[in-house]
PAMAR-509037 format. One line per field, with one value per atom (N, C-alpha, C, O, CB): residue number from 1; residue in one letter; atom name; y, x negated, z. Coordinates in steps of 0.05 Angstrom, whole numbers, padded with zeros to 5 digits. Atoms other than C-alpha are relative to their C-alpha. Glycine has a CB too. Layout:
residues N
resi	[NUM|...]
resn	[A|...]
name	[CA|...]
v	[Y|...]
u	[X|...]
w	[Z|...]
***
This chain:
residues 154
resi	[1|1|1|1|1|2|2|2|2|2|3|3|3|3|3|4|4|4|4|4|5|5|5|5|5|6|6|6|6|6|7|7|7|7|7|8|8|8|8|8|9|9|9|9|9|10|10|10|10|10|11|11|11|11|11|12|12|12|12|12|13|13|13|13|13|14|14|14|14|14|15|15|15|15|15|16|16|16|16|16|17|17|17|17|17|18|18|18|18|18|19|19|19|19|19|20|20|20|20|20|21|21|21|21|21|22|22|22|22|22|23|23|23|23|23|24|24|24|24|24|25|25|25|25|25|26|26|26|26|26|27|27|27|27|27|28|28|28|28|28|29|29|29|29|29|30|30|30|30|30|31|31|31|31|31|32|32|32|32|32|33|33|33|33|33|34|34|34|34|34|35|35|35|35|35|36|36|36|36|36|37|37|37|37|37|38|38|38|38|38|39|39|39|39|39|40|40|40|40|40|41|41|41|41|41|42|42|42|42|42|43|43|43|43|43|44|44|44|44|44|45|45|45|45|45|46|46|46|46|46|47|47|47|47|47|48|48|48|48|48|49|49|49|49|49|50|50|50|50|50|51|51|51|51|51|52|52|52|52|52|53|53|53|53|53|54|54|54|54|54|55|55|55|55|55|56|56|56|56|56|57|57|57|57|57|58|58|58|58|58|59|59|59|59|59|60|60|60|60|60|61|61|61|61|61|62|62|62|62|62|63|63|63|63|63|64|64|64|64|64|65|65|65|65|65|66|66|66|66|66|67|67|67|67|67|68|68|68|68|68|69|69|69|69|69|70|70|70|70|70|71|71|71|71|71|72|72|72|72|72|73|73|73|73|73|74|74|74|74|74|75|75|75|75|75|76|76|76|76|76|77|77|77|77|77|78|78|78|78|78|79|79|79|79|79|80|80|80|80|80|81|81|81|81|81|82|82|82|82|82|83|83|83|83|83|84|84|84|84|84|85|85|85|85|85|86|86|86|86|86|87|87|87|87|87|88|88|88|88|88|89|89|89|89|89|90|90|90|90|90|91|91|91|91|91|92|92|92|92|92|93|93|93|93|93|94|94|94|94|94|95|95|95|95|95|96|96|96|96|96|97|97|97|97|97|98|98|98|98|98|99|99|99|99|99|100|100|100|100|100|101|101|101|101|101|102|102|102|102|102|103|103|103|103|103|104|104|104|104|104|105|105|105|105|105|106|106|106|106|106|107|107|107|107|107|108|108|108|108|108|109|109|109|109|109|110|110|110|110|110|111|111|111|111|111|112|112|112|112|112|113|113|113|113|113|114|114|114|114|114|115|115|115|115|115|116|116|116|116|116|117|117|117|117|117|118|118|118|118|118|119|119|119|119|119|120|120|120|120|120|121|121|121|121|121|122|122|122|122|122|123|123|123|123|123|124|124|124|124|124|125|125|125|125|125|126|126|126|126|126|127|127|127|127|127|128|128|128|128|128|129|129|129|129|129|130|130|130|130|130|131|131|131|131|131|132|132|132|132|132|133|133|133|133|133|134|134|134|134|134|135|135|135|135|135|136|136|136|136|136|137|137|137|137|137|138|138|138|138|138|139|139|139|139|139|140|140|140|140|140|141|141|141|141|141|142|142|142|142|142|143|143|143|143|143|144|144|144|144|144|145|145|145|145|145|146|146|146|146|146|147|147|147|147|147|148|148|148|148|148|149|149|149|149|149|150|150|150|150|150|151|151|151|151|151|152|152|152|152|152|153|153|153|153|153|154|154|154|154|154]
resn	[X|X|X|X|X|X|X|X|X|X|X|X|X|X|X|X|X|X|X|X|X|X|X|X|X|X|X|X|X|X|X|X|X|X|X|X|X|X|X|X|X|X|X|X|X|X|X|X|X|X|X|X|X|X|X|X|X|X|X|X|X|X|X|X|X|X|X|X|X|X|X|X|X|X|X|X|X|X|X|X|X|X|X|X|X|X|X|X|X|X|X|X|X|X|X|X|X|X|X|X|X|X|X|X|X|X|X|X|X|X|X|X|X|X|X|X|X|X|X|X|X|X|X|X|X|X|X|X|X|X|X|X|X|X|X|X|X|X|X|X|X|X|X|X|X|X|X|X|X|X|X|X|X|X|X|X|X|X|X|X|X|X|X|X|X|X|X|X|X|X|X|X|X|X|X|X|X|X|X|X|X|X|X|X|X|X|X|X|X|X|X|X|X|X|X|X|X|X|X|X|X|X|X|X|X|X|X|X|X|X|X|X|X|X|X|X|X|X|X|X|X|X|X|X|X|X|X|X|X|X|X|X|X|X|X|X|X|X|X|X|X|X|X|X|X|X|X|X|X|X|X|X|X|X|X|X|X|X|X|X|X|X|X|X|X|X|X|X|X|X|X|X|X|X|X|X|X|X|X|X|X|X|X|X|X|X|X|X|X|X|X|X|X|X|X|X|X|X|X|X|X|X|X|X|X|X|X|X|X|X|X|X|X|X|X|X|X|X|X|X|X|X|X|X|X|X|X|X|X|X|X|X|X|X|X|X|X|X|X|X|X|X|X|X|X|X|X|X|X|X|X|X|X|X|X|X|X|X|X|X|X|X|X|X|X|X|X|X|X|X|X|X|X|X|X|X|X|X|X|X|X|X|X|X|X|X|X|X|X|X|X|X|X|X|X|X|X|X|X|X|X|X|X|X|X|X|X|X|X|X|X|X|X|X|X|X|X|X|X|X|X|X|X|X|X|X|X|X|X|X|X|X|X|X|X|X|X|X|X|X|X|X|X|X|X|X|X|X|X|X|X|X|X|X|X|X|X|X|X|X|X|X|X|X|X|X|X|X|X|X|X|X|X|X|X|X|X|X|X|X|X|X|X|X|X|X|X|X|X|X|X|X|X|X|X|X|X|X|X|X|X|X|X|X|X|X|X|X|X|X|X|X|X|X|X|X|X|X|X|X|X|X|X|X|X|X|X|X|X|X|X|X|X|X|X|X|X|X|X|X|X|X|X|X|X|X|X|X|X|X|X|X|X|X|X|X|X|X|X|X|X|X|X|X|X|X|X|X|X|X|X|X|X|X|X|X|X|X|X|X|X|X|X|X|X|X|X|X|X|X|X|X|X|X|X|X|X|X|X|X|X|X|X|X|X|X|X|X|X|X|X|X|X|X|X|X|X|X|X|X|X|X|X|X|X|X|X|X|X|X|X|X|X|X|X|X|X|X|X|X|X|X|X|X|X|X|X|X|X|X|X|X|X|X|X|X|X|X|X|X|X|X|X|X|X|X|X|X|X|X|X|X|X|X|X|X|X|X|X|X|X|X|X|X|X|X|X|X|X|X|X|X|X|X|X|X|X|X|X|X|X|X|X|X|X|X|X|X|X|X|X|X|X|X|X|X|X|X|X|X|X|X|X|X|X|X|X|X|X|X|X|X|X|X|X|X|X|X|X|X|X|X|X|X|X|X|X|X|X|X|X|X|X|X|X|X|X|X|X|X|X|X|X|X|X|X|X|X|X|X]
name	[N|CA|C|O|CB|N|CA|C|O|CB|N|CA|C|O|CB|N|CA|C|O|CB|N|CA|C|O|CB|N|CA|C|O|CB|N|CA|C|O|CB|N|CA|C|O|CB|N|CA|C|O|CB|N|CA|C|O|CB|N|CA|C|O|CB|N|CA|C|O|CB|N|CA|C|O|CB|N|CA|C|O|CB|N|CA|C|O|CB|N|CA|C|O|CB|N|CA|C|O|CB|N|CA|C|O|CB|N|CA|C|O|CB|N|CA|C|O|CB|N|CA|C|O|CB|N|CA|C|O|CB|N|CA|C|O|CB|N|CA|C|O|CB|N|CA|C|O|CB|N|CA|C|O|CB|N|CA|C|O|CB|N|CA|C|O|CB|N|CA|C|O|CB|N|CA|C|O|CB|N|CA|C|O|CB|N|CA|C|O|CB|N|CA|C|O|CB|N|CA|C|O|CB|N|CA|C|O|CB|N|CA|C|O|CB|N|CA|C|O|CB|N|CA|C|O|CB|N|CA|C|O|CB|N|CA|C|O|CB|N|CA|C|O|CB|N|CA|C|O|CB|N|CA|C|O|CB|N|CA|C|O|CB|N|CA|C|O|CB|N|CA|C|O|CB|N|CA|C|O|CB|N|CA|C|O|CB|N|CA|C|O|CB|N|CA|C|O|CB|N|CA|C|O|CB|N|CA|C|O|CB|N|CA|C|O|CB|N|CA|C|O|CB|N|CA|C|O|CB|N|CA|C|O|CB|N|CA|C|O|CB|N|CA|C|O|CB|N|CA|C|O|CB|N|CA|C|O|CB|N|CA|C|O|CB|N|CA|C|O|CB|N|CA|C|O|CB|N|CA|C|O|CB|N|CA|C|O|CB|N|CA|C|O|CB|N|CA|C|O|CB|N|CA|C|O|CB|N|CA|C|O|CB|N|CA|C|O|CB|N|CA|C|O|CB|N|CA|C|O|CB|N|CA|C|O|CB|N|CA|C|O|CB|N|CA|C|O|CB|N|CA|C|O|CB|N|CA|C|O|CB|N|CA|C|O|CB|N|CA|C|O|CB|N|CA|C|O|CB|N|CA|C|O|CB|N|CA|C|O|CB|N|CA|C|O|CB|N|CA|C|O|CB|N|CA|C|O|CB|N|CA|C|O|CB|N|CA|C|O|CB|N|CA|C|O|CB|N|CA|C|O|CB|N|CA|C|O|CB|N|CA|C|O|CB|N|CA|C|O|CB|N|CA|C|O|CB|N|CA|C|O|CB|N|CA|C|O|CB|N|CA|C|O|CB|N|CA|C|O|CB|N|CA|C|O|CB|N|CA|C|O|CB|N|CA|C|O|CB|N|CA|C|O|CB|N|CA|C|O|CB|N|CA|C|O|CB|N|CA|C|O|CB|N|CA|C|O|CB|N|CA|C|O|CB|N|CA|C|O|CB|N|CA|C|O|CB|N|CA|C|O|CB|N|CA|C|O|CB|N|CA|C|O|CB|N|CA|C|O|CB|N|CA|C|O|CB|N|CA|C|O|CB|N|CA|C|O|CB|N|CA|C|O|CB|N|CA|C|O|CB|N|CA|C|O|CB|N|CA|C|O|CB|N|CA|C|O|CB|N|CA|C|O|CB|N|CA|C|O|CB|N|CA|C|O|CB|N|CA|C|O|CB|N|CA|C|O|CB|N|CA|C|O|CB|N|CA|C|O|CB|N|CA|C|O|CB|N|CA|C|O|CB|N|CA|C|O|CB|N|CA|C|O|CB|N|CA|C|O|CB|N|CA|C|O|CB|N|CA|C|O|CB|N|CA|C|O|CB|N|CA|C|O|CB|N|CA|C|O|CB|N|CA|C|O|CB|N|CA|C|O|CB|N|CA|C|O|CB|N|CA|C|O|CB|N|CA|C|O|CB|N|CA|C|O|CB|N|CA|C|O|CB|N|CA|C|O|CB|N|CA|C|O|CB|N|CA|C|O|CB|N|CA|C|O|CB|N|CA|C|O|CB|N|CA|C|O|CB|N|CA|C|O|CB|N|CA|C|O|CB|N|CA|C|O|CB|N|CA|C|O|CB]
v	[-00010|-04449|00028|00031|-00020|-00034|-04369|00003|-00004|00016|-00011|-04347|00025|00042|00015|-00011|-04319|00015|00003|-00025|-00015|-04259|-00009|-00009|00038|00013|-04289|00017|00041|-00001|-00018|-04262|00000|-00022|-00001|-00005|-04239|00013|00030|00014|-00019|-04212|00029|00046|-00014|-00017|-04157|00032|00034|-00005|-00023|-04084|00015|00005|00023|-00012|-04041|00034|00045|-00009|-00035|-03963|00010|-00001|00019|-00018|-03910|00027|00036|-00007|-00027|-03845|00020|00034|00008|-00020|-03805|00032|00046|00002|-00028|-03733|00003|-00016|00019|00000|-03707|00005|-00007|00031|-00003|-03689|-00016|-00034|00015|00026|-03736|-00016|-00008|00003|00023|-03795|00006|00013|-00033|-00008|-03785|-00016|-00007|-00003|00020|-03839|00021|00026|-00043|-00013|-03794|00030|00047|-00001|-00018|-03737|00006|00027|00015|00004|-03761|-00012|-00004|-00022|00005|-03799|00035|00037|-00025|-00021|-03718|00001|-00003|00022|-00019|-03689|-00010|00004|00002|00012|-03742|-00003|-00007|-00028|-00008|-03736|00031|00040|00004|-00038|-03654|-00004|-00006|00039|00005|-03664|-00012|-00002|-00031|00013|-03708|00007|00009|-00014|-00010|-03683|00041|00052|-00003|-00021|-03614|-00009|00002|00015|00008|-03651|-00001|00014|-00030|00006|-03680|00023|00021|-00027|-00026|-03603|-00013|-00020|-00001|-00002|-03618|00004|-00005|-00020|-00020|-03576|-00025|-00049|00026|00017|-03597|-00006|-00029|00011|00006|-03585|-00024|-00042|00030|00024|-03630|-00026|-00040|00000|00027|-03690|-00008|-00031|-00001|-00004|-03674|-00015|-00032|00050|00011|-03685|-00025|-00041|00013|00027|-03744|-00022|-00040|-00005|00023|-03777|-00003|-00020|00006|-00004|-03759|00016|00012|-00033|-00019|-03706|00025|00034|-00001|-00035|-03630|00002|-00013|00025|-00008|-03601|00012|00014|00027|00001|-03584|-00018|-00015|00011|00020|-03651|-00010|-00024|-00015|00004|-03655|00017|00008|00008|-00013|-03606|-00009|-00005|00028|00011|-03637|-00024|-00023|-00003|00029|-03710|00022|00025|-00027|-00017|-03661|00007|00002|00019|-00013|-03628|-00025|-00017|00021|00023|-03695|00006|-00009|-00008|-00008|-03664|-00025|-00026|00030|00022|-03725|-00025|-00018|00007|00012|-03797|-00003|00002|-00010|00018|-03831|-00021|-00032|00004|00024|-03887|-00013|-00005|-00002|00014|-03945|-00003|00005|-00051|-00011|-03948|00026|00028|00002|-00034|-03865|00005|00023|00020|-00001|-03875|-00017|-00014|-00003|00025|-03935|00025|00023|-00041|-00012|-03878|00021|00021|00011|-00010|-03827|-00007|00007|00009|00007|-03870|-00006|-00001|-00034|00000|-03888|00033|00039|-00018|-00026|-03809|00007|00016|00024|-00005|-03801|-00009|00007|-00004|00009|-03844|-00019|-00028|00020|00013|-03881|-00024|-00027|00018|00015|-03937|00002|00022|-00006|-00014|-03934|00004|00023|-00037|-00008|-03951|00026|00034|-00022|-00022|-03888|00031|00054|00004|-00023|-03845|-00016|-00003|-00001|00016|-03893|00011|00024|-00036|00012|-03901|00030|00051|00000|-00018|-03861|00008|00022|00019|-00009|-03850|-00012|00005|-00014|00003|-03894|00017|00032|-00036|-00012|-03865|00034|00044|-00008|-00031|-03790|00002|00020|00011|-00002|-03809|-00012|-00013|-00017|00008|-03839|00016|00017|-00028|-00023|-03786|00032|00050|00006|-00014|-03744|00002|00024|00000|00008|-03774|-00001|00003|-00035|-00002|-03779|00035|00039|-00016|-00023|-03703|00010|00002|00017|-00009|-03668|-00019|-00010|00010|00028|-03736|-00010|-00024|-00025|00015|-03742|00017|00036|-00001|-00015|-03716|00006|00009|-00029|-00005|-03704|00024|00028|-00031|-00033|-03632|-00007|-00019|00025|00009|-03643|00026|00036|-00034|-00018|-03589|-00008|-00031|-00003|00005|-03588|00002|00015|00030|-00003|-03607|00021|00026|-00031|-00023|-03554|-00014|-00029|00031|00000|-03566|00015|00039|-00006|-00025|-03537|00005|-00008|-00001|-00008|-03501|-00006|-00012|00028|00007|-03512|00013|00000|00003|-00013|-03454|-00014|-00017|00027|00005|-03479|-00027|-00026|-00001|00025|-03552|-00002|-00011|-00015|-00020|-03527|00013|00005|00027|-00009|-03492|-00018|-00015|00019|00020|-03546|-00020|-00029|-00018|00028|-03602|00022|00009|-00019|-00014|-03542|-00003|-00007|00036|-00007|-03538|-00029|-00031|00025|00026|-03611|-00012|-00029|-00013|00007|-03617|00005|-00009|00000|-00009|-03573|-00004|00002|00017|00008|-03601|-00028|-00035|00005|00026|-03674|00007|-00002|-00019|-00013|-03640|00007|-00005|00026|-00010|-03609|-00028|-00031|00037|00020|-03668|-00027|-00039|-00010|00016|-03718|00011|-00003|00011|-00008|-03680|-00006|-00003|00040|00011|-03703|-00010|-00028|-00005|00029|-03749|-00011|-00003|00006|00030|-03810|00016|00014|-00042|-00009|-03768|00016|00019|00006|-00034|-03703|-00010|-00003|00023|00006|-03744|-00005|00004|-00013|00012|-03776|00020|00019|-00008|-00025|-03712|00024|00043|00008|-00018|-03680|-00016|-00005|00007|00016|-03744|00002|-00005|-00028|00007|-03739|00031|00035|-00012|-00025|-03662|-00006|-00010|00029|00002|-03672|-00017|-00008|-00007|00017|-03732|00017|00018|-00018|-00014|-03690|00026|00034|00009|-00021|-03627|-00015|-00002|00021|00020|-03680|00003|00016|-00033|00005|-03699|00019|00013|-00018|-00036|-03625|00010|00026|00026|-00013|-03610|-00017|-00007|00011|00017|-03671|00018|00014|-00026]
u	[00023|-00856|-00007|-00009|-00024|00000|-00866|-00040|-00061|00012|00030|-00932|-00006|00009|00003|00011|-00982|-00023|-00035|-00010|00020|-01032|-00026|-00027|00005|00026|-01104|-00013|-00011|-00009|00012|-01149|-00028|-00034|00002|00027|-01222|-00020|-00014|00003|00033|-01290|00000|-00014|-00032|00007|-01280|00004|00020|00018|00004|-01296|00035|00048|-00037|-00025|-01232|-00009|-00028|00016|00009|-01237|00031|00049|-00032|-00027|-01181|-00013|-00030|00029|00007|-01185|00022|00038|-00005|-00026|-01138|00000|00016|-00009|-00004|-01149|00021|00029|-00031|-00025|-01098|-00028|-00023|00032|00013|-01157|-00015|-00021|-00010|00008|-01194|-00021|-00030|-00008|00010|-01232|-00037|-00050|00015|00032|-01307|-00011|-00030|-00021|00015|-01327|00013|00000|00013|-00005|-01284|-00009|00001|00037|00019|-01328|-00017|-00023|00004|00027|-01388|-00004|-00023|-00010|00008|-01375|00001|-00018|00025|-00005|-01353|-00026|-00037|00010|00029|-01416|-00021|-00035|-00016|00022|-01461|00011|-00006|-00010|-00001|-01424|-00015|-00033|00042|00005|-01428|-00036|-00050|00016|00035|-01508|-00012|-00026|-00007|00010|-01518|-00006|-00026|00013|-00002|-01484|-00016|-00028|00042|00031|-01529|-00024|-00036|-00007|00029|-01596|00006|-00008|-00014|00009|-01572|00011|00020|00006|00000|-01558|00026|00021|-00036|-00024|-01479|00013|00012|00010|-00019|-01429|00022|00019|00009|-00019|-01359|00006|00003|00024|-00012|-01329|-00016|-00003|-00001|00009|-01381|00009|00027|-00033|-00014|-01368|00027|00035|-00006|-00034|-01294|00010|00027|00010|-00011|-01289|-00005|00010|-00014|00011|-01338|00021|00027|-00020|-00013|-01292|00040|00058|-00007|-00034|-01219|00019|00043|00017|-00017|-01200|00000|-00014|-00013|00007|-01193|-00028|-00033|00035|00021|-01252|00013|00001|-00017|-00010|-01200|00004|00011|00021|00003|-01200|-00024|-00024|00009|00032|-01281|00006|00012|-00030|00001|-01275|00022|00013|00004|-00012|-01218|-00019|-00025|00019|00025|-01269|-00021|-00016|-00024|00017|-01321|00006|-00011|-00007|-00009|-01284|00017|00024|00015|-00016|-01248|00028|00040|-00008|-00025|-01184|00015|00040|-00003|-00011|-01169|-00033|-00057|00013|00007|-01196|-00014|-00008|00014|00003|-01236|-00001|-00009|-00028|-00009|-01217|-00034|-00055|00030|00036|-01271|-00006|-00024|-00001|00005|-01262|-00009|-00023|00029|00007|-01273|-00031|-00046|00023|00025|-01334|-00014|-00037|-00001|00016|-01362|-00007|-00029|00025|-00002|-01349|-00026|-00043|00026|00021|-01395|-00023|-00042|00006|00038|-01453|-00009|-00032|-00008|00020|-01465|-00006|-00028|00022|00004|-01453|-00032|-00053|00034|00025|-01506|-00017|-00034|00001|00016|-01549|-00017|-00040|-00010|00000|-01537|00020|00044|00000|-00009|-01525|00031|00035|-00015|-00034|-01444|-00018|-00015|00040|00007|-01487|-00012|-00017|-00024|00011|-01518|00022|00016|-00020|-00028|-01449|00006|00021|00038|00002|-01451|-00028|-00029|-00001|00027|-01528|00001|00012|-00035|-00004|-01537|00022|00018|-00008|-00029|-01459|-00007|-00012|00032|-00002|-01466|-00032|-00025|00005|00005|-01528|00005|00005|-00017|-00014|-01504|00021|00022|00016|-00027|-01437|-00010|00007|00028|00004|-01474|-00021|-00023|-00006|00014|-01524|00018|00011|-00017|-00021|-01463|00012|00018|00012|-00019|-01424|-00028|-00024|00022|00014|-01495|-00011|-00019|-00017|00010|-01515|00009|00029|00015|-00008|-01518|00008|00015|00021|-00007|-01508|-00018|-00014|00000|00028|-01586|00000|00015|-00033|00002|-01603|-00035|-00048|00011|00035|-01683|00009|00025|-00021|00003|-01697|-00012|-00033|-00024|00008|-01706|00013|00034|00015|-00003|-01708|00033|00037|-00028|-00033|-01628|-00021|-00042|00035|00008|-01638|00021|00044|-00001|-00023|-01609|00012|-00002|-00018|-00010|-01567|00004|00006|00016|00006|-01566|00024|00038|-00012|-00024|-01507|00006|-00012|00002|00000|-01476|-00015|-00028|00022|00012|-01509|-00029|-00040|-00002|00029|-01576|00004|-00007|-00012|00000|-01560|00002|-00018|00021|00002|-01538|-00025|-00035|00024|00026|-01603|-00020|-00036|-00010|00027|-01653|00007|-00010|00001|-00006|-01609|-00008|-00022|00043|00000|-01613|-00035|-00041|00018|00026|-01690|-00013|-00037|-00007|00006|-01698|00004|-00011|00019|00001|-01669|-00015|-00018|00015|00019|-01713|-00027|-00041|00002|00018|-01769|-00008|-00032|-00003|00001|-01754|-00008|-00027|00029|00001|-01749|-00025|-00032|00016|00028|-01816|-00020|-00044|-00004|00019|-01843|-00001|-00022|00011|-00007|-01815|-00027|-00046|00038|00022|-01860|-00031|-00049|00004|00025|-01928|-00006|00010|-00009|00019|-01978|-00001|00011|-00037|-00004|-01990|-00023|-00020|-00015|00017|-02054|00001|-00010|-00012|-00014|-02017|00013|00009|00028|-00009|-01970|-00007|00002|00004|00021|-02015|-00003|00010|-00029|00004|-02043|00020|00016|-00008|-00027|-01972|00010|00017|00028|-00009|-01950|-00024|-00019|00006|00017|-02018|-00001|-00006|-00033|-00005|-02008|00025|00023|00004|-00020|-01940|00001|00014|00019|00008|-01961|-00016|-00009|-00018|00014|-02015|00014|00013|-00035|-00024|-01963|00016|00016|00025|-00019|-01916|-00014|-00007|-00002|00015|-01963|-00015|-00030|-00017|00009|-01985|00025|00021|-00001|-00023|-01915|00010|00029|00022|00003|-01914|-00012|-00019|-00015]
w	[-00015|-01392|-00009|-00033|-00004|-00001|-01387|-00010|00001|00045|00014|-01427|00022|00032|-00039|-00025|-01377|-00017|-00035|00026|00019|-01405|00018|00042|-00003|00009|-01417|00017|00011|-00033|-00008|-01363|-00013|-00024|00028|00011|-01388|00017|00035|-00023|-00010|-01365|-00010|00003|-00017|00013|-01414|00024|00044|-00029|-00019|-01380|-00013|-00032|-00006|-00002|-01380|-00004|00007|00031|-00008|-01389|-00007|-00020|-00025|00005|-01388|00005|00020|00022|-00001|-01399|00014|00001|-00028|-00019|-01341|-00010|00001|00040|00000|-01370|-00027|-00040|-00002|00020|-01420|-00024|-00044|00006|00020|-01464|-00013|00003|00003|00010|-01518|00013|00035|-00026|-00014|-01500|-00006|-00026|-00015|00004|-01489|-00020|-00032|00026|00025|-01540|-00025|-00046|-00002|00030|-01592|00005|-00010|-00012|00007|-01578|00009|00019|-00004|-00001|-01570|-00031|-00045|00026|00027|-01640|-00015|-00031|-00015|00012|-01666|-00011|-00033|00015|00004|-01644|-00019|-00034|00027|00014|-01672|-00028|-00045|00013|00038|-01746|-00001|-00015|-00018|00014|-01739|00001|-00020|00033|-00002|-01714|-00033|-00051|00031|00029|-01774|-00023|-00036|-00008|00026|-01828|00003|-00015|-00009|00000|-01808|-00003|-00021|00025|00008|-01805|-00029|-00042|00013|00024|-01876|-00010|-00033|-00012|00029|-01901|-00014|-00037|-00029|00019|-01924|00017|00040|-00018|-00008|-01913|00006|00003|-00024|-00013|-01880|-00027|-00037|00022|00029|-01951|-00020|-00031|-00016|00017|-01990|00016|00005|-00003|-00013|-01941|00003|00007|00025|-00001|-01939|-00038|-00045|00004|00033|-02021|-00003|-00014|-00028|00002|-02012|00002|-00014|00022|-00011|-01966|-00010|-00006|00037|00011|-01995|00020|00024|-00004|-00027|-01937|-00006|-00025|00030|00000|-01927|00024|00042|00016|-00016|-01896|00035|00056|-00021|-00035|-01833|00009|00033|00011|-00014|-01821|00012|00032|-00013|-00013|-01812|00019|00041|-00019|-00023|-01773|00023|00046|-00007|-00010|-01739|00013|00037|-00015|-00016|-01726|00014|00038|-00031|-00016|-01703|00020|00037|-00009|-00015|-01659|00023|00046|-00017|-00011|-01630|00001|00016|00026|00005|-01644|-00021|-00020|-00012|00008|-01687|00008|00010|-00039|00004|-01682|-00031|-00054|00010|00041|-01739|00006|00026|-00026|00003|-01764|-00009|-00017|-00024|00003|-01766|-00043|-00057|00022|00037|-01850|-00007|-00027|-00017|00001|-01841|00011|00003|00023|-00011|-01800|-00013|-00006|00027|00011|-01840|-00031|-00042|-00007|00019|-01900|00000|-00017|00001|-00009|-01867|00010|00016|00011|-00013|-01843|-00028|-00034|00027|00032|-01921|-00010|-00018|-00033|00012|-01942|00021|00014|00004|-00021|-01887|-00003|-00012|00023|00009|-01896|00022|00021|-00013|-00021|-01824|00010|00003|00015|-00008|-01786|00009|00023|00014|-00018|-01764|00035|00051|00001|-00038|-01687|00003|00025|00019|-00008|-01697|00010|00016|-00026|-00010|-01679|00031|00046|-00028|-00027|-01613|00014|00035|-00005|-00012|-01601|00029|00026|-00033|-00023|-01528|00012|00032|-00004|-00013|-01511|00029|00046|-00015|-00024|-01450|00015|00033|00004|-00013|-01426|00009|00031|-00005|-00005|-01435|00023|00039|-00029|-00019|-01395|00025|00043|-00011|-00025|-01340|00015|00039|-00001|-00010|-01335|00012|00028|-00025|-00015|-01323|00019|00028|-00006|-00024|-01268|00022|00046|-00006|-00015|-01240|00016|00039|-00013|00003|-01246|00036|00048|-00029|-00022|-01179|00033|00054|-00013|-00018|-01134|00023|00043|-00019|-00017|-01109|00020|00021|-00014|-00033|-01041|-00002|00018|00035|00010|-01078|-00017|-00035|-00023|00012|-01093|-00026|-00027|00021|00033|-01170|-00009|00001|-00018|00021|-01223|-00014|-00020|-00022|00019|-01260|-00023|-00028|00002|00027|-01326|-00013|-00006|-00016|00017|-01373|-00023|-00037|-00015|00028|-01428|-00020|-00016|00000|00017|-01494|00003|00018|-00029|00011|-01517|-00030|-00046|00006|00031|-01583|-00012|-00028|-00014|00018|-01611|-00008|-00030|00010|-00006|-01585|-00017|-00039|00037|00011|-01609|-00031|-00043|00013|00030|-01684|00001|-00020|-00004|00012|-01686|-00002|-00020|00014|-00008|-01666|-00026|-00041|00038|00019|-01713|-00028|-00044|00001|00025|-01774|00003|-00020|-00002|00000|-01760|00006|00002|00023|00001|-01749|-00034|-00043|00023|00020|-01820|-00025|-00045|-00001|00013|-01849|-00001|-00021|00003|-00001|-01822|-00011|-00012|00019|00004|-01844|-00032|-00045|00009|00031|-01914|-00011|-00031|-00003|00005|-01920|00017|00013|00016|-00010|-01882|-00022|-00027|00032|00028|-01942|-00022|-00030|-00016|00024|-01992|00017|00000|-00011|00001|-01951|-00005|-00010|00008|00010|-01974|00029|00049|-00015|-00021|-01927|00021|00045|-00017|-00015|-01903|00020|00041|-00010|-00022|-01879|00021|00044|-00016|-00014|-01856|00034|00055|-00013|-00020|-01808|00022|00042|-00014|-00006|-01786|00014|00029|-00021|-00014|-01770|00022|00043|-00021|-00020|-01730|00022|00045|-00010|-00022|-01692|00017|00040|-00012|-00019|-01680|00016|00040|-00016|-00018|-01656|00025|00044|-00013|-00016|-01614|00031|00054|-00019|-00030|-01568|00008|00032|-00004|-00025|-01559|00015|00036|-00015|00000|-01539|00036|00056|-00026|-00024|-01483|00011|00030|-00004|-00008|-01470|00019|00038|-00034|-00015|-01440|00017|00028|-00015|-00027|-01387|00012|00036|00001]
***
């Protein structure tokens, strides 16, 4: 009797372009993003993990895969969940294929550019930094300012 392959529910994806797979750089970006908020260089995370620093830059770049032992490596140096190199991939990629599709006059959302995105994650990390040294009171006080600009630019 001829063995018959096991059909499943499971979703299917392929990637038809010759270039890497959007899950391997969407995981890049969200190490490079990271390891900037947490302030370490390619080279410190590179020694951490037992690589050359052209290999971070290599995962960053999606020019190589990482391996799930390599990514389990970097969410402790980090100081994150491994889902946090996932968390938002599917909505980003579906906000994509949507972009441009509606037949409703809506404002284009802009995207940053790397430069712009590197600046905001470097100034996001600096701010987490000086926000660590508040007392519980300041704290308070900075989450409640940030809160009503927040709702100032609706």
């Amino acid at each position: 009797m001829a063995k018959t392959k096991k059909q499943t529910d499971y979703p299917t994806y392929s990637n038809d372009s010759d270039g890497p797979d959007p899950v391997d750089v969407y995981v890049g970006q969200r190490l490079r993003e990271q390891r900037i908020r947490a302030g370490i260089s390619q080279e410190k995370i590179a020694e951490c993990t037992g690589v050359t620093f052209q290999q971070i830059q290599k995962y960053e770049m999606a020019k190589n895969r990482v391996s799930s032992s390599r990514l389990y490596q970097f969410s402790r140096i980090l100081g994150v969940d491994i889902s946090y190199f996932f968390d938002g991939f599917e909505t980003s990629e579906i906000q994509k294929m949507a972009d441009g599709l509606s037949d409703n006059s809506q404002e284009n959302f802009e995207y940053e550019t790397d430069k712009e995105r590197e600046k905001r994650i470097k100034e996001e990390g600096k701010f987490a930094k000086l926000y660590s040294f508040l007392n519980e009171e300041n704290r308070k006080l900075v989450n409640s300012l940030i809160k009503s600009l927040h709702k100032g630019q609706r």
